[in-house]
ROFISE-301598 format. One record per residue (C-alpha): residue in three letters; x, y, z; residue number from 1; chain. Coordinates in steps of 0.001 Angstrom, whole numbers, plus 524288, in hexadecimal, padded with zeros to 5 digits. Example, Ala and Ser with C-alpha at 12.3 -4.5 7.8 and 13.67 -1.06 7.14 Angstrom:
REM ROFISE-301598
<atom residu="ALA" east="8300C" north="7EE6C" up="81E78" num="1" chaine="A"/>
<atom residu="SER" east="83566" north="7FBDC" up="81BE4" num="2" chaine="A"/>
END
This chain:
REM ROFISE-301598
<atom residu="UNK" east="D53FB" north="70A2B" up="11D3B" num="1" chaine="A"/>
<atom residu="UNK" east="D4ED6" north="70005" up="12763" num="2" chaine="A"/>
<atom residu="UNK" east="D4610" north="6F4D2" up="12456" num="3" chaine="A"/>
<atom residu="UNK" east="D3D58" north="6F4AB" up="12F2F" num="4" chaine="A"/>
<atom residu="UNK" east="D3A62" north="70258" up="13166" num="5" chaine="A"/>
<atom residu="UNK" east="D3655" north="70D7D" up="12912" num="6" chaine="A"/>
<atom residu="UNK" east="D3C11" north="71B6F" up="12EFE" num="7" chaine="A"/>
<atom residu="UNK" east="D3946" north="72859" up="12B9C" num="8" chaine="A"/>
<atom residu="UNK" east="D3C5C" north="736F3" up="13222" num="9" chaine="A"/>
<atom residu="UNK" east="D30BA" north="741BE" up="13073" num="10" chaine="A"/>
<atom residu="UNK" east="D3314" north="74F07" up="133E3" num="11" chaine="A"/>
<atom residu="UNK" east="D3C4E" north="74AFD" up="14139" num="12" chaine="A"/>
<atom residu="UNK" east="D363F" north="73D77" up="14288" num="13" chaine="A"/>
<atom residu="UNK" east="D3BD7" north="73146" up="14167" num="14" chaine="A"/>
<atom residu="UNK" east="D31B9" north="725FA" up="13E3B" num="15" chaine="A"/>
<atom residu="UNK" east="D34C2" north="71816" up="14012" num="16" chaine="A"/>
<atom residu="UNK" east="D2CD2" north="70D95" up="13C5D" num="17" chaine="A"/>
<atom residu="UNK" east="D2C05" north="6FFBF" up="13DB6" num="18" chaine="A"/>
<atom residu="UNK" east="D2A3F" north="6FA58" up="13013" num="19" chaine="A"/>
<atom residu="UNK" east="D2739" north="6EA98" up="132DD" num="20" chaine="A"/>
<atom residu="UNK" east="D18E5" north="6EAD1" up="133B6" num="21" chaine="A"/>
<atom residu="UNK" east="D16D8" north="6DD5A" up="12E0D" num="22" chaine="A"/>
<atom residu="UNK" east="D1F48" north="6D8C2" up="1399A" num="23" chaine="A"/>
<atom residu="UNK" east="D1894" north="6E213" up="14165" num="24" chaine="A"/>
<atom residu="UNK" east="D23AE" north="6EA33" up="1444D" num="25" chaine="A"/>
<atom residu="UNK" east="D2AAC" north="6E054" up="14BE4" num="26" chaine="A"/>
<atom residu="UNK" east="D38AA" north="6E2F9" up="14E1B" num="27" chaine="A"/>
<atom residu="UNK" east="D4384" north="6DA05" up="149BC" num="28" chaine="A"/>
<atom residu="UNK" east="D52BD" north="6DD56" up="1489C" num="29" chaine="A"/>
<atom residu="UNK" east="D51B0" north="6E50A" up="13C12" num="30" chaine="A"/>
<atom residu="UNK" east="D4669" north="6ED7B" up="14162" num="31" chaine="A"/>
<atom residu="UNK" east="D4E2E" north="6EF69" up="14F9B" num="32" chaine="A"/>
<atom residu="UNK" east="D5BD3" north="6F247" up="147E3" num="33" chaine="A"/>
<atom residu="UNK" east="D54A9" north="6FD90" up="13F24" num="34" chaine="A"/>
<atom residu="UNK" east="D4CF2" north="70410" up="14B4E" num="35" chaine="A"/>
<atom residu="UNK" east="D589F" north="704F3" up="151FA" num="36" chaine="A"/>
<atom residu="UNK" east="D60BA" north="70BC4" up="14426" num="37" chaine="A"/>
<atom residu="UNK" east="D5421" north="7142E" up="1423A" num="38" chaine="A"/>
<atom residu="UNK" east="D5433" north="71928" up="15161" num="39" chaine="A"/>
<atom residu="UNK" east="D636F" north="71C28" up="15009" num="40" chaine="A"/>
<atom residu="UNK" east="D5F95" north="722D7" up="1429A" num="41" chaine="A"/>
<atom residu="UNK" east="D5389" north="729B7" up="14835" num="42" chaine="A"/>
<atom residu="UNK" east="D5CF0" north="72DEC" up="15380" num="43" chaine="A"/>
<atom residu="UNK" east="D646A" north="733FE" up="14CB2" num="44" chaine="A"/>
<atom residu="UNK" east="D5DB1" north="73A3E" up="14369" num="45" chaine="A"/>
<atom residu="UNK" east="D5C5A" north="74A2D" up="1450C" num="46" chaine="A"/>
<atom residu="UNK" east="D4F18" north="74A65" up="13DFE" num="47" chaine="A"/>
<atom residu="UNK" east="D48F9" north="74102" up="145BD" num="48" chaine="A"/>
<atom residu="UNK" east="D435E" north="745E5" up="15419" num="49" chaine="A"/>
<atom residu="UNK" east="D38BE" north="73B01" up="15737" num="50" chaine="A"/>
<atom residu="UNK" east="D3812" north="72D8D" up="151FB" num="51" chaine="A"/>
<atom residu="UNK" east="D2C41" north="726F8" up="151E9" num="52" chaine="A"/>
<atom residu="UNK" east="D2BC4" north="71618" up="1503B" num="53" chaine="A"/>
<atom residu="UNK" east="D2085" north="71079" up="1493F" num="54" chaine="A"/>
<atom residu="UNK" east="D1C3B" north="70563" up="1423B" num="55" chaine="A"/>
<atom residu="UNK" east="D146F" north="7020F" up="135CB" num="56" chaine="A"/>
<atom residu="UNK" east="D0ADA" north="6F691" up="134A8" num="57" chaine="A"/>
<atom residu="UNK" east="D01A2" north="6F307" up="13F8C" num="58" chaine="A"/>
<atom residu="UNK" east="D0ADE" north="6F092" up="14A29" num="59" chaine="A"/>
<atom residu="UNK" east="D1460" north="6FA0A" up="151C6" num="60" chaine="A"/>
<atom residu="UNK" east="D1DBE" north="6EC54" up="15486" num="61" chaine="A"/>
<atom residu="UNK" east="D1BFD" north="6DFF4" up="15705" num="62" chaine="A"/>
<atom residu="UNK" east="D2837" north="6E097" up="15F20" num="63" chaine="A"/>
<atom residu="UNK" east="D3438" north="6D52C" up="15C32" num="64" chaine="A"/>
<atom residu="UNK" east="D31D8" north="6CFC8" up="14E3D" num="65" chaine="A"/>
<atom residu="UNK" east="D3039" north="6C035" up="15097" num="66" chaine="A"/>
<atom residu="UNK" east="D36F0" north="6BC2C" up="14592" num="67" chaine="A"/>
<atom residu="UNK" east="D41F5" north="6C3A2" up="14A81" num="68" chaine="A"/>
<atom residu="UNK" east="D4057" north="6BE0B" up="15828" num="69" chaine="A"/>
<atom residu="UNK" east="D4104" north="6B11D" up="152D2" num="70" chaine="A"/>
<atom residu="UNK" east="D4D33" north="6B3E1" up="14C28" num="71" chaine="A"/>
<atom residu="UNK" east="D5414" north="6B999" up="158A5" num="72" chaine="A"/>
<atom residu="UNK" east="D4DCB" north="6AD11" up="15FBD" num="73" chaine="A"/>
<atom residu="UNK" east="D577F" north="6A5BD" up="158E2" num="74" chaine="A"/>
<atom residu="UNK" east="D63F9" north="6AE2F" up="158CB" num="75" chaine="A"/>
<atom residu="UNK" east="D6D66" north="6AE27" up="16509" num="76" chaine="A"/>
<atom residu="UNK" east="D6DD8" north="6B795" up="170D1" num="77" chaine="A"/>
<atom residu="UNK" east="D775F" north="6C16B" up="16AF0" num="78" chaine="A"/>
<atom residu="UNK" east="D6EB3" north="6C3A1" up="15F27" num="79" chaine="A"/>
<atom residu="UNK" east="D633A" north="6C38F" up="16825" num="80" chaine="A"/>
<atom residu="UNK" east="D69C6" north="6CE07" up="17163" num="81" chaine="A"/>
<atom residu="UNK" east="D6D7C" north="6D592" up="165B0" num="82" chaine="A"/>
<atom residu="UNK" east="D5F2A" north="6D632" up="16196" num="83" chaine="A"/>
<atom residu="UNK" east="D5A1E" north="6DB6E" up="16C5D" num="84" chaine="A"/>
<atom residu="UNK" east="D651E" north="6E50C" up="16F20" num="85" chaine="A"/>
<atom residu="UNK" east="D6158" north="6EB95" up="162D7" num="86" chaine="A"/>
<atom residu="UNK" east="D524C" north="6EA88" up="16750" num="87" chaine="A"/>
<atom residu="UNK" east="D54FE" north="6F1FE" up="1744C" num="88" chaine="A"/>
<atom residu="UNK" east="D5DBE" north="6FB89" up="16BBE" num="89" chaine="A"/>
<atom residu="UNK" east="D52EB" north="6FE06" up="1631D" num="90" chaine="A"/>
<atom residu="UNK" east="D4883" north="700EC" up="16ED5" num="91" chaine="A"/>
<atom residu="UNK" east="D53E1" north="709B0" up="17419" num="92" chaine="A"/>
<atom residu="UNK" east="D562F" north="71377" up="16841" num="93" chaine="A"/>
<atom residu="UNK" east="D47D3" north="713AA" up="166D8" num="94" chaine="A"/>
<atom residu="UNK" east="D46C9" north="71738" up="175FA" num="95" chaine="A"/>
<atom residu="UNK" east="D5523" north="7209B" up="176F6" num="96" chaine="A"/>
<atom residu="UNK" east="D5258" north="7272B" up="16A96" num="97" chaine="A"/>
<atom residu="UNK" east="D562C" north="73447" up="16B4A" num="98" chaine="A"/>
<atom residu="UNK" east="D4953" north="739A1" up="164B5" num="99" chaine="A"/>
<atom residu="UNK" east="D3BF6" north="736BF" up="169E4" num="100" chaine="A"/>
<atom residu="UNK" east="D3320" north="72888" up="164E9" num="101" chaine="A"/>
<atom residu="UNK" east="D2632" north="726A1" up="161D8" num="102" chaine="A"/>
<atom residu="UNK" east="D1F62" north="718B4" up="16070" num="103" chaine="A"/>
<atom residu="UNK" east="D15FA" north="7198C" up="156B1" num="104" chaine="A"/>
<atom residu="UNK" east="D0E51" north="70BFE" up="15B66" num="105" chaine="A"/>
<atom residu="UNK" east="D0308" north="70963" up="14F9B" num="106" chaine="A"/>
<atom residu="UNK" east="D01FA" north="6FA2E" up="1538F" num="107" chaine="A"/>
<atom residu="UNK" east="D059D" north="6EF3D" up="15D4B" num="108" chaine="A"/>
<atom residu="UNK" east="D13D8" north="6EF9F" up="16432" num="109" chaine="A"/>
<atom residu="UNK" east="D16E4" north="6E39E" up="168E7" num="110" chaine="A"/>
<atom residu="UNK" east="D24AE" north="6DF86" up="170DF" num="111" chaine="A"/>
<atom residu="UNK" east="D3032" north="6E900" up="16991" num="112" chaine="A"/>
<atom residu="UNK" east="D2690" north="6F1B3" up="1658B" num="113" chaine="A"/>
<atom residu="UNK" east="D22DB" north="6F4CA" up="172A3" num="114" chaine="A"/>
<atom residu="UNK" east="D2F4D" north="6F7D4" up="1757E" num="115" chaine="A"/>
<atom residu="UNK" east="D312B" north="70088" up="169C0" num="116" chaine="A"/>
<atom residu="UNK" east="D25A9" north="70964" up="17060" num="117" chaine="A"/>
<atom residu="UNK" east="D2943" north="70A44" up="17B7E" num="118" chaine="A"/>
<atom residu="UNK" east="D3960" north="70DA0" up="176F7" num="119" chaine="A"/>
<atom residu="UNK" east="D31B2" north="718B3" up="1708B" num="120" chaine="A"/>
<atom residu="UNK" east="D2ED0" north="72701" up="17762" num="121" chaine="A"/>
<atom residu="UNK" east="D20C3" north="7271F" up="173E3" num="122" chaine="A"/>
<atom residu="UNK" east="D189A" north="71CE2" up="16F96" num="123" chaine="A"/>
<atom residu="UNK" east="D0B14" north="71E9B" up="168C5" num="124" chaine="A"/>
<atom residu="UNK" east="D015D" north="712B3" up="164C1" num="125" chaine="A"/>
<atom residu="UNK" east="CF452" north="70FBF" up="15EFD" num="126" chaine="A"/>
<atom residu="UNK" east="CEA99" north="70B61" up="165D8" num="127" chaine="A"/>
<atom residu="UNK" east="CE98D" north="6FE3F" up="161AB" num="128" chaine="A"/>
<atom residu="UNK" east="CF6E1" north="6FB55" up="163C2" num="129" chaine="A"/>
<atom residu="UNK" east="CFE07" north="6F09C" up="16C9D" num="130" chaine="A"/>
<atom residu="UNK" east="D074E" north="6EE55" up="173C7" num="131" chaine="A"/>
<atom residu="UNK" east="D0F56" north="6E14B" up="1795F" num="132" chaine="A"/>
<atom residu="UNK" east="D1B60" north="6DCC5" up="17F57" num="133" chaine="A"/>
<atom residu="UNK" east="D1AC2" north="6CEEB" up="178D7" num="134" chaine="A"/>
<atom residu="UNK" east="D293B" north="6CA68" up="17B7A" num="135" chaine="A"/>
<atom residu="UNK" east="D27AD" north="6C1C7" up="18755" num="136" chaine="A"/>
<atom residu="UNK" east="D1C6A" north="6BA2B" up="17ECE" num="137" chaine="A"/>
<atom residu="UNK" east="D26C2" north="6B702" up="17606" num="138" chaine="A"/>
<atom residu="UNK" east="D2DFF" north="6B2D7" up="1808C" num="139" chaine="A"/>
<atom residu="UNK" east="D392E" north="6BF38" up="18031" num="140" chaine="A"/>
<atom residu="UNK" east="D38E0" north="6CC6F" up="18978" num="141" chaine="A"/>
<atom residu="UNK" east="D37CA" north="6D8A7" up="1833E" num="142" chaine="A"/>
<atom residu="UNK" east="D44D2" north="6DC64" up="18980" num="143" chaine="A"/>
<atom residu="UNK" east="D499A" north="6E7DC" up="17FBB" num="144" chaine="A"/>
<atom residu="UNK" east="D3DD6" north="6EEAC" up="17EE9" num="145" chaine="A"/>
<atom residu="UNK" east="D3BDD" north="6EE04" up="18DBE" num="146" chaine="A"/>
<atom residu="UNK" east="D441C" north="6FAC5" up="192FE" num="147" chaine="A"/>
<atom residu="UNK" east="D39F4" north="70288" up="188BF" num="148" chaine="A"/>
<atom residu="UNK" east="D2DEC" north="6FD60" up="18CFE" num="149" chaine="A"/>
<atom residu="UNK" east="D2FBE" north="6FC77" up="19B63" num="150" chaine="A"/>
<atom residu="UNK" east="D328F" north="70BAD" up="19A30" num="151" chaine="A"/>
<atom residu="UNK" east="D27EC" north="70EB0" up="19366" num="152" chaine="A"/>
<atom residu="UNK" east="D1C2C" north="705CC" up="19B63" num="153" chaine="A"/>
<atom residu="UNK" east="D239F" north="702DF" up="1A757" num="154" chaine="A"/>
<atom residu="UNK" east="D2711" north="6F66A" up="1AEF9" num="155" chaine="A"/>
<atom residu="UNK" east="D1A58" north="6F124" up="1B224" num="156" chaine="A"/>
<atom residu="UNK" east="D1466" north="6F2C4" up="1A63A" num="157" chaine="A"/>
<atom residu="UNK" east="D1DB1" north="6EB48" up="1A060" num="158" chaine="A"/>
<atom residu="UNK" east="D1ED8" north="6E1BA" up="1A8F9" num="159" chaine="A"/>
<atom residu="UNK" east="D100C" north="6DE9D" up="1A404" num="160" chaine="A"/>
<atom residu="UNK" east="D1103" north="6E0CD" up="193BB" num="161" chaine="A"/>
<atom residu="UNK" east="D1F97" north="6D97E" up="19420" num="162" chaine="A"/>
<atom residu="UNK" east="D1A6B" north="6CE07" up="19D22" num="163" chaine="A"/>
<atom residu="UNK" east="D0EC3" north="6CB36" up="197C3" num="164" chaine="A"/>
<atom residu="UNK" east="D1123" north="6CEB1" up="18890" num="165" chaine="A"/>
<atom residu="UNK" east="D033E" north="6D225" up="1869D" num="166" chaine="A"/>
<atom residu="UNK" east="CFF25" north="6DD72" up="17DE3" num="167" chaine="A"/>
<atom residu="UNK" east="CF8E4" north="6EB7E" up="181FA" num="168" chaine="A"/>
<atom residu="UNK" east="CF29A" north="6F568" up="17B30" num="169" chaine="A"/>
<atom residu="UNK" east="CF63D" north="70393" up="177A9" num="170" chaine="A"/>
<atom residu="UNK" east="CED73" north="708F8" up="1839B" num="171" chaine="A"/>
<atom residu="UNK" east="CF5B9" north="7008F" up="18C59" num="172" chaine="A"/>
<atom residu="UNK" east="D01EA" north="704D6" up="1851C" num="173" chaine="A"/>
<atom residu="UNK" east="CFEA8" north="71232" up="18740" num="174" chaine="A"/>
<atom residu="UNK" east="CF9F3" north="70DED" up="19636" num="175" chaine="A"/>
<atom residu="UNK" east="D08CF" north="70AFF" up="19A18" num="176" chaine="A"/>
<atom residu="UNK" east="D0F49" north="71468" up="192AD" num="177" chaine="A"/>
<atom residu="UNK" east="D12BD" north="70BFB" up="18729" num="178" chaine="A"/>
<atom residu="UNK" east="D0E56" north="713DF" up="17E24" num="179" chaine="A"/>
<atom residu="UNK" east="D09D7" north="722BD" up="17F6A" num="180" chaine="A"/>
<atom residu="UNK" east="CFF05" north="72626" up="1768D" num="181" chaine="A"/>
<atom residu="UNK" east="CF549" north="71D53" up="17044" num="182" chaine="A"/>
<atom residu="UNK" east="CED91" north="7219C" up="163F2" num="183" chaine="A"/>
<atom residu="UNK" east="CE30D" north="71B64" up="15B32" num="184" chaine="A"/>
<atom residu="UNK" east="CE8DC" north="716CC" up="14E6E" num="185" chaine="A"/>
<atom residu="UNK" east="CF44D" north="71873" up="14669" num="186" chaine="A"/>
<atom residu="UNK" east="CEF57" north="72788" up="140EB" num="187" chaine="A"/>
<atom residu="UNK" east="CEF61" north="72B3C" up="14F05" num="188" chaine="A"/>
<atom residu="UNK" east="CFB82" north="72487" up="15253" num="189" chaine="A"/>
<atom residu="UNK" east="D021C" north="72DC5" up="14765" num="190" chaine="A"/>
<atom residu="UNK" east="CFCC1" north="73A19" up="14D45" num="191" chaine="A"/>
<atom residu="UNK" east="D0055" north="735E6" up="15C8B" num="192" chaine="A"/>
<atom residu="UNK" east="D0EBE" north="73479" up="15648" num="193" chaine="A"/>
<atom residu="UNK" east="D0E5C" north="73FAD" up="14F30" num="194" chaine="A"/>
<atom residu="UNK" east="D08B8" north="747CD" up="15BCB" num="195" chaine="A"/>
<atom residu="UNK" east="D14BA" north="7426E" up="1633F" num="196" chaine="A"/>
<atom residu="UNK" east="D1EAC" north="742EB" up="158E8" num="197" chaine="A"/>
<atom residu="UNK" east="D1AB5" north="751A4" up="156BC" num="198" chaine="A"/>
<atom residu="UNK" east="D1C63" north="75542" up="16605" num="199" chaine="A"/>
<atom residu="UNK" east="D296A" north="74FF1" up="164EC" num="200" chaine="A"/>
<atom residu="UNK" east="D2D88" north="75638" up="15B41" num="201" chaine="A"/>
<atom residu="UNK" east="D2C55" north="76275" up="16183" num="202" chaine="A"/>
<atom residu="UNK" east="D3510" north="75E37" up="16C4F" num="203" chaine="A"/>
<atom residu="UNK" east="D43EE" north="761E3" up="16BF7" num="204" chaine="A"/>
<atom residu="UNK" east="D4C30" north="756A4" up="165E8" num="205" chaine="A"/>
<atom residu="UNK" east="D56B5" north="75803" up="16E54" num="206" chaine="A"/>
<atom residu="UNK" east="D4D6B" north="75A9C" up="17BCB" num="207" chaine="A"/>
<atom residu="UNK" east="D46DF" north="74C3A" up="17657" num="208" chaine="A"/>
<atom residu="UNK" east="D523A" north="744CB" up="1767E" num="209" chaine="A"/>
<atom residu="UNK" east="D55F9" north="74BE7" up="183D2" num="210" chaine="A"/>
<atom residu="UNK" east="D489A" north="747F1" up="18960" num="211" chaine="A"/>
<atom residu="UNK" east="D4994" north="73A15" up="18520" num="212" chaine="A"/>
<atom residu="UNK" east="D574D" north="73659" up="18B02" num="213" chaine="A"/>
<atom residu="UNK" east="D50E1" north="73D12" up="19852" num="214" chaine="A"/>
<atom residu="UNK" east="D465C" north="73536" up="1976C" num="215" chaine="A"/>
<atom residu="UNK" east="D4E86" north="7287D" up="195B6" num="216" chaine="A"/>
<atom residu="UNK" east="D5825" north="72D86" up="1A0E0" num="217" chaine="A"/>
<atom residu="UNK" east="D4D31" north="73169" up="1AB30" num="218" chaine="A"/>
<atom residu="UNK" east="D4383" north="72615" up="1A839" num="219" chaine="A"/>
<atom residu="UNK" east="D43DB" north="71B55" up="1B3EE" num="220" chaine="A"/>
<atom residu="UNK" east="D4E4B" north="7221D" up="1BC91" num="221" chaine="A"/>
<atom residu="UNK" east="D4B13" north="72693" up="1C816" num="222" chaine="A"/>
<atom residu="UNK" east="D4DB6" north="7361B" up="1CC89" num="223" chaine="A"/>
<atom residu="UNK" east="D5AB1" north="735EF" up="1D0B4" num="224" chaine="A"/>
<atom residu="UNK" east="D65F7" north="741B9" up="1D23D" num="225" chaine="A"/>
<atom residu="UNK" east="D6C35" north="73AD9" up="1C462" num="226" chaine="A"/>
<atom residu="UNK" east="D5EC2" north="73BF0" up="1BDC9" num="227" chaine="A"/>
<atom residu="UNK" east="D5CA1" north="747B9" up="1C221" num="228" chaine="A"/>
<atom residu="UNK" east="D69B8" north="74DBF" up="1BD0A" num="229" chaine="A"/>
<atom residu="UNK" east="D6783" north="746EC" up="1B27A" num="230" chaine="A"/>
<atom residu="UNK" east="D5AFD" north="74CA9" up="1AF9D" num="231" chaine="A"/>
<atom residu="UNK" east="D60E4" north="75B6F" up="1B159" num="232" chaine="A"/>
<atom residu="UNK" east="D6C92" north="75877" up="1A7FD" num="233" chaine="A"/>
<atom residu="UNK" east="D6468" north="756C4" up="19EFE" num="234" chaine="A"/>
<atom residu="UNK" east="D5AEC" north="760C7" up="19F3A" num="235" chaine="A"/>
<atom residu="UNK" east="D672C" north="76B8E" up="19F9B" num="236" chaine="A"/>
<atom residu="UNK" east="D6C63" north="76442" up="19483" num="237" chaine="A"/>
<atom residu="UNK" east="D61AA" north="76626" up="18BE8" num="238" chaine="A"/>
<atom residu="UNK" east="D5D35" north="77410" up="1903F" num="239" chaine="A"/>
<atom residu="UNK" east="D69F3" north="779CC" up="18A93" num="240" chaine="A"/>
<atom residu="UNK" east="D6727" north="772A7" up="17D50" num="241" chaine="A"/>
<atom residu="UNK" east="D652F" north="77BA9" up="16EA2" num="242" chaine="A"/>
<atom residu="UNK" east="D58B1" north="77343" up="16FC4" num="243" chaine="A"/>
<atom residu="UNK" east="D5234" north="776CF" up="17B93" num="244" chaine="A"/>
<atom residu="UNK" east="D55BD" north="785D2" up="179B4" num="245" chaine="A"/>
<atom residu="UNK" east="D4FB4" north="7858C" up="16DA4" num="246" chaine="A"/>
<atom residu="UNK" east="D43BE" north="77C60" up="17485" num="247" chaine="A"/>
<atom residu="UNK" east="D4342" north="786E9" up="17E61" num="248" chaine="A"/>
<atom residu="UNK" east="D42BD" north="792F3" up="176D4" num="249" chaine="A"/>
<atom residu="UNK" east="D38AE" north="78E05" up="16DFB" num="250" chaine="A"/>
<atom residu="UNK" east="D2F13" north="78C28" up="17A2C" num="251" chaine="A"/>
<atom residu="UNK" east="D319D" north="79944" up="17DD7" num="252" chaine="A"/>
<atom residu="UNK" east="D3268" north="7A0F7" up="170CF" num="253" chaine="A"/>
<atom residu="UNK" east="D2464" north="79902" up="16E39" num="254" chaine="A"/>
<atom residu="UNK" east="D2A07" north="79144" up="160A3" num="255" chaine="A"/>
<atom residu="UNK" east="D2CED" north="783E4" up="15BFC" num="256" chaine="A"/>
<atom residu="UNK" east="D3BEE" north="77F8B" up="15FD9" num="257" chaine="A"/>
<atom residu="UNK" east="D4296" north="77CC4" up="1541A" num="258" chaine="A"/>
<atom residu="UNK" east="D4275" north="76E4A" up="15482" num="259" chaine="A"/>
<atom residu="UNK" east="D35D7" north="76FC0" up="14F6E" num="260" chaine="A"/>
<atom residu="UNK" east="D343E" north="76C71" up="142CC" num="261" chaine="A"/>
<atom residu="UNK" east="D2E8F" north="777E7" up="13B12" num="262" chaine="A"/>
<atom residu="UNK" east="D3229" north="7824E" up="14465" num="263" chaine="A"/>
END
C-alpha cells in the first residue's frame, strides 16, 4: 500500500516503519504524504490501541532527504510552504494521535527525525545512538519540528542543540528528557518496547485518549480558575463513562477489565 513504509497491526498494535534504509530513512514528500495517510488510518482503526514508529537499516532518520531539499531549493514559495505545511501536519498526527506512540530509535536521528521522537509519547533508543539538529548547518531552521522538541527538552536546551547543530549521544538524550529509556542493542530495544507496549495495553482506550488531550490542554499553562474548571470537567466526564465502571469494578472485584485481551 505505501512505498516508503511497511505497516502492520499485531494483536491491538499498529507498527509503522520507515522502509528507506539505503537513504537512511530520510523523509521526502512521498514518505511525509504516507505517514500522515497511515496516522489517519491508524487513528482510526478499532484494532489498533498503541502505535509504535520504527525504522529498518542502521539509521532511525537522517531527517530531510537532500535530494529532495535540492528539489524544493529550486521550486517557488507556495510549493515550498506547501511542503512544510504537510511536514508540521505529519509531526502533529504523530503528536495528537488519539492512541498512545512509541519511538522505537535503533540508530542515528538526525534533523526530522528528531522531531519524529520527540512528536512521539515515549521514546526508547540504543545506546549507541545519536542525535542532531543539523538544519542551521545547512543553512535552514528546523522550524516545524520545533513546537515538539522544545516540549519535550525545554527552551534552553534547545537553544544549545538548534544553535550549534552539533550531535549528542543517547545518555544526553535521555539527560534532557529526549528520550526516556536507553537500552543496549537492538534485542533489548525489542523487549523495552514490548515492556511499554504491554503496560499500555492494559490501560483503558478511552481513559488514554482522555489522558492525552489533558495532557496537551494542561501542559505550559499556568493554574488558573479556567484550567482548573477545565481540569474538573473532565474528570466528571470520564467517571460516568461504560469504561471506567467497568475499569473500576475490575479493581475491586480483583479481575482483568475486559479490554484486556484474553480476559
Amino acid at each position: 500500500m505505501y512505498g516508503n513504509l511497511i505497516t502492520e497491526v499485531d494483536r491491538g498494535v499498529g507498527i509503522v516503519t520507515l522502509n528507506r534504509a539505503d537513504r537512511h530513512n530520510a523523509f521526502d514528500d512521498q514518505t511525509i504524504v504516507e505517514l500522515i495517510d497511515v496516522m489517519g488510518a491508524m487513528d482510526a482503526n478499532p484494532d489498533v490501541r498503541v502505535v509504535v514508529l520504527s525504522s529498518t537499516g542502521k539509521s532511525f532518520s537522517a531527517g530531510a532527504d537532500l535530494n529532495w531539499m535540492k528539489r524544493a531549493a529550486g521550486q517557488g514559495e507556495e510549493e515550498n510552504l506547501r511542503d512544510a505545511r504537510n511536514l508540521a501536519e505529519m509531526l502533529r498526527r504523530i503528536a495528537q494521535l488519539s492512541k498512545p506512540t512509541v519511538a522505537r530509535v535503533q540508530g542515528p536521528a538526525y534533523g526530522g527525525g528528531v522531531g519524529v521522537v520527540a512528536a512521539c509519547d515515549i521514546a526508547i533508543a540504543t545506546f549507541d545512538t545519536q542525535f542532531a539538529l543539523t538544519e542551521v548547518k545547512l543553512g535552514i531552521i528546523p522550524s516545524a519540528i520545533s513546537p515538539h522538541v522544545i516540549a519535550a527538552i525545554g527552551e534552553r536546551y534547545a537553544r544549545r542543540y538548534m544553535l550549534t547543530a552539533e550531535r549528542f549521544s543517547a545518555a544526553e538524550a535521555y539527560r534532557i528528557g529526549l528520550v526516556h529509556e536507553m537500552v543496549a542493542d537492538e534485542g533489548a530495544l525489542d523487549d523495552a518496547v514490548g515492556v511499554i507496549v504491554d503496560s499500555l495495553l492494559k490501560n483503558g482506550p478511552r481513559a488514554l485518549a482522555a489522558c492525552k488531550s489533558l495532557i496537551g490542554a494542561v501542559a505550559g499553562r499556568p493554574l488558573s480558575a479556567e484550567i482548573i474548571e477545565d481540569t474538573a470537567q473532565r474528570i466528571a466526564r470520564i467517571r460516568g463513562t461504560e469504561e471506567a465502571q467497568e475499569g473500576m469494578a475490575s479493581f475491586l472485584e480483583k479481575r482483568k477489565p475486559n479490554w484486556i485481551a484474553g480476559n
